[in-house]
C-alpha positions as CSV (number, residue, x, y, z in Angstrom):
1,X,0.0,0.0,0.0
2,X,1.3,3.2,-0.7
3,X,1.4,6.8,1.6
4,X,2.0,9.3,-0.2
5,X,4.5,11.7,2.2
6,X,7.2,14.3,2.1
7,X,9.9,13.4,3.9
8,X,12.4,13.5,1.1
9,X,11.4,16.9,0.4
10,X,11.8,18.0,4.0
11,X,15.2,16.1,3.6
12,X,16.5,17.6,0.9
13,X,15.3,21.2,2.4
14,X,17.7,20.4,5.4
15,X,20.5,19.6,3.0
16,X,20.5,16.0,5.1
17,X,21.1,12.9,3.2
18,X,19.4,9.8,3.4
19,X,22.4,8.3,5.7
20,X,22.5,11.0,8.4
21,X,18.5,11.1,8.3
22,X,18.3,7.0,9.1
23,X,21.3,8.0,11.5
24,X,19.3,10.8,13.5
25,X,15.6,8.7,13.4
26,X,17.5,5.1,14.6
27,X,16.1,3.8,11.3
28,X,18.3,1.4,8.0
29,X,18.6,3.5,5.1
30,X,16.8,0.6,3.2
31,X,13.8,1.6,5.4
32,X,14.2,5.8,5.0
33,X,14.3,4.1,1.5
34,X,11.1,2.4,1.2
35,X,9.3,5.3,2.7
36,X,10.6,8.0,0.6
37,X,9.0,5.5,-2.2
38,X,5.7,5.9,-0.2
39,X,5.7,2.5,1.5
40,X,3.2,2.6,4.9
41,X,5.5,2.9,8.2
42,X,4.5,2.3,11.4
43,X,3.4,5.3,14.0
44,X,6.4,4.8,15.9
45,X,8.7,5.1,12.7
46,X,6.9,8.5,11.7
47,X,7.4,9.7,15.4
48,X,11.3,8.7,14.5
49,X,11.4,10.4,11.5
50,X,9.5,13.9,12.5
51,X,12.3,13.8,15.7
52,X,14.8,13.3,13.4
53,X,14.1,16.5,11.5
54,X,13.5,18.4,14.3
55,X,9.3,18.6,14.1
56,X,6.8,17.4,17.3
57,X,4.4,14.7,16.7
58,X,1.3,17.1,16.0
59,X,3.2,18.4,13.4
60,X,3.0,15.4,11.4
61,X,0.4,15.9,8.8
62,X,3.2,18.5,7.5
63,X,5.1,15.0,6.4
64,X,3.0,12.3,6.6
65,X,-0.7,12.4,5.2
């Protein structure tokens, strides 16, 4: 199922590559991969992610619809 999201362009706004994003969230690049293709993640991951690039949890339909 795909999600639709925006977390490569949030990404590439912070100048942050894949690597150090994965790095920061705790997270495999293979899985920073598959969501950046739009591949469902769990909450937990998303709470990861939004951390990661310095947002709060009710900020999260700015990444993740």
């Amino acid at each position: 199922m795909k999600a639709p999201n925006k977390v490569k362009e949030f990404r590439e706004n912070l100048m942050m590559s894949k690597a150090e994003l994965a790095r920061k969230a705790g997270i495999s690049v293979q899985t920073l991969n598959r969501i950046e293709r739009g591949e469902v993640c769990r909450v937990d991951t998303q709470r990861k992610i939004l951390e990661a690039l310095n947002l709060k949890v009710d900020e999260k339909e700015k990444i993740f619809s």
